[in-house]
C-alpha positions in Angstrom: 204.7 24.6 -121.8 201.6 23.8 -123.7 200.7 21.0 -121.6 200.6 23.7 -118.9 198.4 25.8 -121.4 196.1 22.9 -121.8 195.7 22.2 -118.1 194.9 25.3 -117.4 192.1 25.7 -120.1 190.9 22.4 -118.7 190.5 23.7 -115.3 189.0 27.5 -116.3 186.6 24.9 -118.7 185.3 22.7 -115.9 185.5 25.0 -112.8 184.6 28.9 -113.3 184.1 31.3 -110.5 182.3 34.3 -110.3 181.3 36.8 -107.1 177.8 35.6 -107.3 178.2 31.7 -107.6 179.9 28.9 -109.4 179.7 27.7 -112.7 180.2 24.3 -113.1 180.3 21.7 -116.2 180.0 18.5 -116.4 182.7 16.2 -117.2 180.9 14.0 -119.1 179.0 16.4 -121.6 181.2 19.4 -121.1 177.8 21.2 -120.7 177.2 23.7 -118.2 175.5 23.0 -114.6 173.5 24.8 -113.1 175.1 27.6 -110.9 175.5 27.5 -107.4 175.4 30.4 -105.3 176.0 30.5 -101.2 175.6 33.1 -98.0 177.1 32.8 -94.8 174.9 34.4 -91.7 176.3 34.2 -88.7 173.2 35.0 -85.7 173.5 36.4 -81.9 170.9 36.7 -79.7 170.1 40.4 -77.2 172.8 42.3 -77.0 172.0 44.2 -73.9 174.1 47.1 -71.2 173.3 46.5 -68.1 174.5 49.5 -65.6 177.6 46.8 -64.3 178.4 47.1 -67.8 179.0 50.9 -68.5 180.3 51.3 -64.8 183.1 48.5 -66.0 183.7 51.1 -69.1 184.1 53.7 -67.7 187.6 55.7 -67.4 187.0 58.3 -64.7 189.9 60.1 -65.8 189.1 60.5 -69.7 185.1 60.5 -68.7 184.6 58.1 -71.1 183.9 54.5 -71.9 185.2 51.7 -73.7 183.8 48.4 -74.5 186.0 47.1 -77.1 187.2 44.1 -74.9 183.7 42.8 -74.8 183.5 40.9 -77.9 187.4 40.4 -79.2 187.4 36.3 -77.7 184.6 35.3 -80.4 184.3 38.3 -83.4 186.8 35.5 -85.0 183.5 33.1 -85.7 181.7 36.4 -87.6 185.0 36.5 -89.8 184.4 34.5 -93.3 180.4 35.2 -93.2 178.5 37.3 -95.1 176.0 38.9 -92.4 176.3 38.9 -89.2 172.8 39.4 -87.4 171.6 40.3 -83.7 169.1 42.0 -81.6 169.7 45.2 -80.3 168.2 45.4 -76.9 169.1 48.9 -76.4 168.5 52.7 -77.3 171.0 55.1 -77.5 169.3 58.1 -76.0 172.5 60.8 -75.5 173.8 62.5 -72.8 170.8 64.5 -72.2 169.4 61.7 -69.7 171.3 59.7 -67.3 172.7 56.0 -68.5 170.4 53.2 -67.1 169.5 49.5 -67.9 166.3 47.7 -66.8 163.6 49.1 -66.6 164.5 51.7 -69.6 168.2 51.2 -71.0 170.1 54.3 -72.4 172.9 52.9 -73.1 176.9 55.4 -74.2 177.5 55.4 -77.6 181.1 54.1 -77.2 179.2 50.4 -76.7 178.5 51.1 -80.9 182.5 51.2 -81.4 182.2 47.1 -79.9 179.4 46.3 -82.0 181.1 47.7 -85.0 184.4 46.3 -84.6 182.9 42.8 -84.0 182.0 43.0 -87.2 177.9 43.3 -87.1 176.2 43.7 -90.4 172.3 44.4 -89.5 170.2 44.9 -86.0 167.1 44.0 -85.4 165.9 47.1 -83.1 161.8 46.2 -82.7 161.9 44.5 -78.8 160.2 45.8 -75.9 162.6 48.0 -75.0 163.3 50.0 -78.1 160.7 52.5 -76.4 162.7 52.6 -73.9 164.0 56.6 -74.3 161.1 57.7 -76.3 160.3 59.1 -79.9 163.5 60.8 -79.9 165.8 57.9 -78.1 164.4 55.9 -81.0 165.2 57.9 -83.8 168.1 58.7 -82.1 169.8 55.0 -82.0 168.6 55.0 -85.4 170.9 57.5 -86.4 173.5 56.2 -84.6 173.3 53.2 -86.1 173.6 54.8 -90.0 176.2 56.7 -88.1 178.3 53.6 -87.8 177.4 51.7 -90.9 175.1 49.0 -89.5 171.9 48.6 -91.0 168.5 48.1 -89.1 164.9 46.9 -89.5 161.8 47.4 -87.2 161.6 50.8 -86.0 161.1 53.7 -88.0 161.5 57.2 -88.7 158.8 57.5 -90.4 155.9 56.1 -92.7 157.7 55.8 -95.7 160.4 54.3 -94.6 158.3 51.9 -92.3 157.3 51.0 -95.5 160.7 50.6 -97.1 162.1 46.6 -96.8 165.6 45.8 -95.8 167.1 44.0 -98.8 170.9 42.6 -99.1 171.9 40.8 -102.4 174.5 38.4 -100.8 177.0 36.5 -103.8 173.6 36.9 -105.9 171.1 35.5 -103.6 168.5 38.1 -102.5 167.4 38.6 -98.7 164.7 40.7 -97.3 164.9 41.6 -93.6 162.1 41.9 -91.6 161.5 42.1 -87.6 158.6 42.6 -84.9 158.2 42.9 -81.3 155.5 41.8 -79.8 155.4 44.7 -77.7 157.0 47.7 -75.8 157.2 47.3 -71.8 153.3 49.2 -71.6 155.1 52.5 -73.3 153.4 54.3 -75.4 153.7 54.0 -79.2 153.2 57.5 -80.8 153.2 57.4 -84.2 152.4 53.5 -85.4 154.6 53.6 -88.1 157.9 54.1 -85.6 157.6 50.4 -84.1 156.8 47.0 -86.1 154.3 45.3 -83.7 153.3 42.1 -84.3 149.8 42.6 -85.9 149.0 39.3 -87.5 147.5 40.9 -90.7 150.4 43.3 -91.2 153.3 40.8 -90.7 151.6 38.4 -93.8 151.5 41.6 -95.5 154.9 42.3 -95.1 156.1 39.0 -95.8 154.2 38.3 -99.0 155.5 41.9 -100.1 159.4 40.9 -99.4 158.6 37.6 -101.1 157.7 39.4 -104.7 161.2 40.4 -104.6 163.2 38.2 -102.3 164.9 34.9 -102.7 165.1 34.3 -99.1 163.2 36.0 -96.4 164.3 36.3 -92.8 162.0 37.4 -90.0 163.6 38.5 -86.1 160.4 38.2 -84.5 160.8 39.2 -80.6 158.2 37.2 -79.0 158.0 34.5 -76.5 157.9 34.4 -72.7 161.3 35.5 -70.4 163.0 32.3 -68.7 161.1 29.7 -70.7 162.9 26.9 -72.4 160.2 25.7 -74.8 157.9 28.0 -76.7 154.2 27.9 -76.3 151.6 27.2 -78.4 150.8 30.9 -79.5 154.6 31.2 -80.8 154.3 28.4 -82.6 151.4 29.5 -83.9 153.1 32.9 -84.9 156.2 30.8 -86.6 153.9 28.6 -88.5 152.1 31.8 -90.1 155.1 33.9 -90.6 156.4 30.5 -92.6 153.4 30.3 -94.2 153.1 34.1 -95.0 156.9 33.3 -97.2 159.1 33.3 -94.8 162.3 31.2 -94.8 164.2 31.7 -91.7 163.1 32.8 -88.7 165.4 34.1 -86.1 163.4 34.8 -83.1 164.2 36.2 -79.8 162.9 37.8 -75.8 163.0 34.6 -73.8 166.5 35.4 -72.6 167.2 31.5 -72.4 167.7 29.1 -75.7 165.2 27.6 -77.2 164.5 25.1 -79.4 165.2 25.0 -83.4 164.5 23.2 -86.3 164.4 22.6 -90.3 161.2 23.1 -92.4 159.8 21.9 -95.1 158.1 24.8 -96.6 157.0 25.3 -100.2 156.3 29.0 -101.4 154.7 28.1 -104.6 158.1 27.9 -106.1 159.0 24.2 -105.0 159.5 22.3 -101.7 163.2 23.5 -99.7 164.3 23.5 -96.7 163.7 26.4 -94.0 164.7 27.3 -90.5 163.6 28.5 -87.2 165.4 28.9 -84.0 162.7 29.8 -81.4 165.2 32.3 -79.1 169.0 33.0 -78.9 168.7 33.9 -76.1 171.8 36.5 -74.4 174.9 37.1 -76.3 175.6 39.6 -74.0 174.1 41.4 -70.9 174.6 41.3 -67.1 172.2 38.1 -66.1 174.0 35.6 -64.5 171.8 34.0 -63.2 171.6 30.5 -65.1 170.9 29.6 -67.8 170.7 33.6 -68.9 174.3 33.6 -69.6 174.3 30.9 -72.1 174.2 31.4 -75.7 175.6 30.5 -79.0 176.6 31.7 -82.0 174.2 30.3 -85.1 175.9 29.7 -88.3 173.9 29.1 -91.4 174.8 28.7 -95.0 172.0 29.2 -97.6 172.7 27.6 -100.9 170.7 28.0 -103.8 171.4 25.6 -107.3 170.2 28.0 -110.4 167.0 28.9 -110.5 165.5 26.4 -107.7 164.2 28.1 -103.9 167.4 28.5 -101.8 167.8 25.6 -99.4 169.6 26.1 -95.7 171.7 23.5 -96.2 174.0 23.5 -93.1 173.4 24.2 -89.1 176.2 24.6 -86.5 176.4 26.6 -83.4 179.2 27.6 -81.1 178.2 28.0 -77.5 179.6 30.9 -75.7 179.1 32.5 -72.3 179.2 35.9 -70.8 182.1 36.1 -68.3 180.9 38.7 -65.5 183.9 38.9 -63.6 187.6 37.9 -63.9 189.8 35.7 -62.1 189.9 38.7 -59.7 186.5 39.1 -58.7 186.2 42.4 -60.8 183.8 43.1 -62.9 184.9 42.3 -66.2 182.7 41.2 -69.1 183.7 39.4 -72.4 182.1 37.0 -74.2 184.0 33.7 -74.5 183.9 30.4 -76.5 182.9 27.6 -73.9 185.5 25.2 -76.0 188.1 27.9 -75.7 187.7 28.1 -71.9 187.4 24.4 -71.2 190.6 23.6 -73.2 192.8 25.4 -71.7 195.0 24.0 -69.1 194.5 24.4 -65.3 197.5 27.3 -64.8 195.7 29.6 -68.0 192.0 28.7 -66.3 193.2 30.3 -63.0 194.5 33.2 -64.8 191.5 34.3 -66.8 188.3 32.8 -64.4 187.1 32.1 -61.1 187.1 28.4 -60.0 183.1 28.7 -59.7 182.8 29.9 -63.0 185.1 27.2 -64.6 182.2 24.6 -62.8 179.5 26.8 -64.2 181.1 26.5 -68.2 180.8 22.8 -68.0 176.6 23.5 -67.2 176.2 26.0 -69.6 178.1 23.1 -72.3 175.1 20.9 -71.4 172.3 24.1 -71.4 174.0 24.6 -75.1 175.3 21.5 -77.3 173.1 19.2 -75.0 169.7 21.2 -75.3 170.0 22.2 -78.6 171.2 18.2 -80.5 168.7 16.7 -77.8 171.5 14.3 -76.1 173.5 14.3 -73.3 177.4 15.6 -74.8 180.0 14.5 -72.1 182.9 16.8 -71.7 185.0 14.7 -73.3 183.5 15.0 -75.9 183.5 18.5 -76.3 183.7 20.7 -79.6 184.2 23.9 -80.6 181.2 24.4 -83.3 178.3 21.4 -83.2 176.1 20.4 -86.8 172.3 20.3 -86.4 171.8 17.7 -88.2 168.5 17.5 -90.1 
């Protein structure tokens, strides 16, 4: 019995845990280590409703809709993370206009219920449709999203809380969450504080404010150019002063397609670490199926940060998913589905749940995912479910 006791002080001595990191000692000394804290973000690119979309949803005989099938294949890769981020390319305007996608989405509230159950954390709602219903379809998806528990940053109610920065103290590391579009379809902007353009001088402003109290700062930025694989110089541009400005990670998004990423080496006046960007998401989900628009991934990043040095992102993976559009049945049907998952399965299930041209079309968007994004060619059999970025 007391060598239990003993063995047990030994291990509480050498190994403690707390919610906000881990206190370690070392072995040698029996003094204690620095502590180590860690947060999980899991990323998604748009999340857009095309009209096939809410016409799949709908139940003629309740009048309503349901989207809950949409995302219940890969809401397993948000469990275990901290946040879970993405870009709302949507407004929930009400029933006081008609539903519609492109060129102005209003999109049924019942596609919040999805969203919610997948488990999203916070929404980036400043793209270039967030205009899309007006003033009041803005506020109005706004409230909707507090409605639902899912916090938001880049449009606004109003100038004070424009002004107000999304934090999130994650097992004791502190974010700040900021986002910018770089503009809104030609629609009219109001008021200036209910939309976060990207104004050069404002966006260092921003930054360097969220920096005074932030460990980590994340910026959605929705810029870019639709279709493009690689980003031009003037968003490159853009990244480098945003990372310049103080920020850490930079999630951007609007091309539709991926893009590339990367580590940096950035130094904030509190010591050199280790950044990242991912230049666009591109679709989690939406109605484009035309190639490569329905190939994505799912961006996992852990953030650690060793007492009182800058938070490193110390680990990279991705899963790459795809948007099924229609079932083995030729009916509308869309759920978003892990390309490993589907690939795996053996030639009886395949037939079940996808077309024959679709199960040819998840071995291109493999190579428009993994292969892209690690820069070499990943034969099929040598597929995985989650690849590392290495650094």
């Amino acid at each position: 019995m007391k060598k239990i006791i003993s063995l047990l002080f030994i291990c509480f001595f050498f190994t403690s845990c707390s919610a906000e990191g881990r206190q370690n000692y070392s072995v040698s000394t029996g003094q204690a280590l620095p502590i180590v804290r860690e947060a999980k973000l899991a990323v998604v690119g748009d999340i857009m409703v095309h009209d096939y979309q809410y016409q799949e949803a709908y139940n003629p005989s309740t009048g309503s809709y349901d989207f809950m099938h949409n995302f219940q294949d890969v809401k397993k890769y948000f469990d275990g993370y901290d946040l879970v981020l993405g870009n709302l390319e949507s407004t929930f305007g009400g029933t006081g206009r008609s539903y519609s996608s492109y060129p102005c989405f209003n999109t049924p509230d019942a596609f919040l219920d999805a969203v919610k159950d997948a488990g999203f954390d916070i929404l980036t709602t400043a793209n270039n449709h967030c205009m899309d219903t007006g003033k009041a379809g803005l506020i109005r998806t706004l409230d909707k999203l507090d409605e639902v528990g899912i916090a938001h940053m880049g449009t606004y109610r109003s100038a004070e809380d424009r002004d107000k920065i999304l934090y999130q103290n994650v097992n004791g590391i502190n974010f700040a969450f900021l986002s910018y579009t770089y503009g809104t379809n030609g629609i009219a902007v109001p008021d200036a504080y209910l939309v976060n353009l990207i104004d050069e001088d404002q966006m260092v402003a921003d930054i360097k404010k969220a920096r005074e109290r932030a460990d980590v700062v994340v910026v959605m930025p929705h810029m870019g150019n639709e279709y493009e694989n690689y980003p031009k110089e003037v968003f490159q541009k853009w990244a480098d002063l945003m990372f310049l400005a103080g920020a850490d990670i930079i999630l951007a998004s609007h091309p539709h397609v991926l893009q590339r990423m990367e580590y940096r080496k950035i130094d904030h006046g509190d010591g050199e670490h280790d950044g990242f960007i991912i230049y666009s998401l591109g679709n989690f989900i939406s109605s484009q199926t035309t190639p490569p628009r329905n190939a994505s991934i799912i961006l996992h990043l852990s953030v650690e940060q060793v007492g009182d040095a800058p938070p490193n992102v110390t680990k990279v993976s991705f899963v790459p998913v795809w948007t099924q559009f229609r079932n083995a049945q030729d009916k509308n049907h869309f759920v978003v589905r892990s390309v490993y998952e589907m690939l795996t399965l053996d030639q009886n299930k395949k037939d079940q749940l996808i077309r024959r041209k679709d199960q040819k079309r998840l071995a291109e968007v493999h190579d428009e995912t993994a292969s892209f994004l690690l820069d070499r060619k990943i034969p099929i059999s040598e597929i995985q479910e989650e690849y590392v970025f290495e650094k």
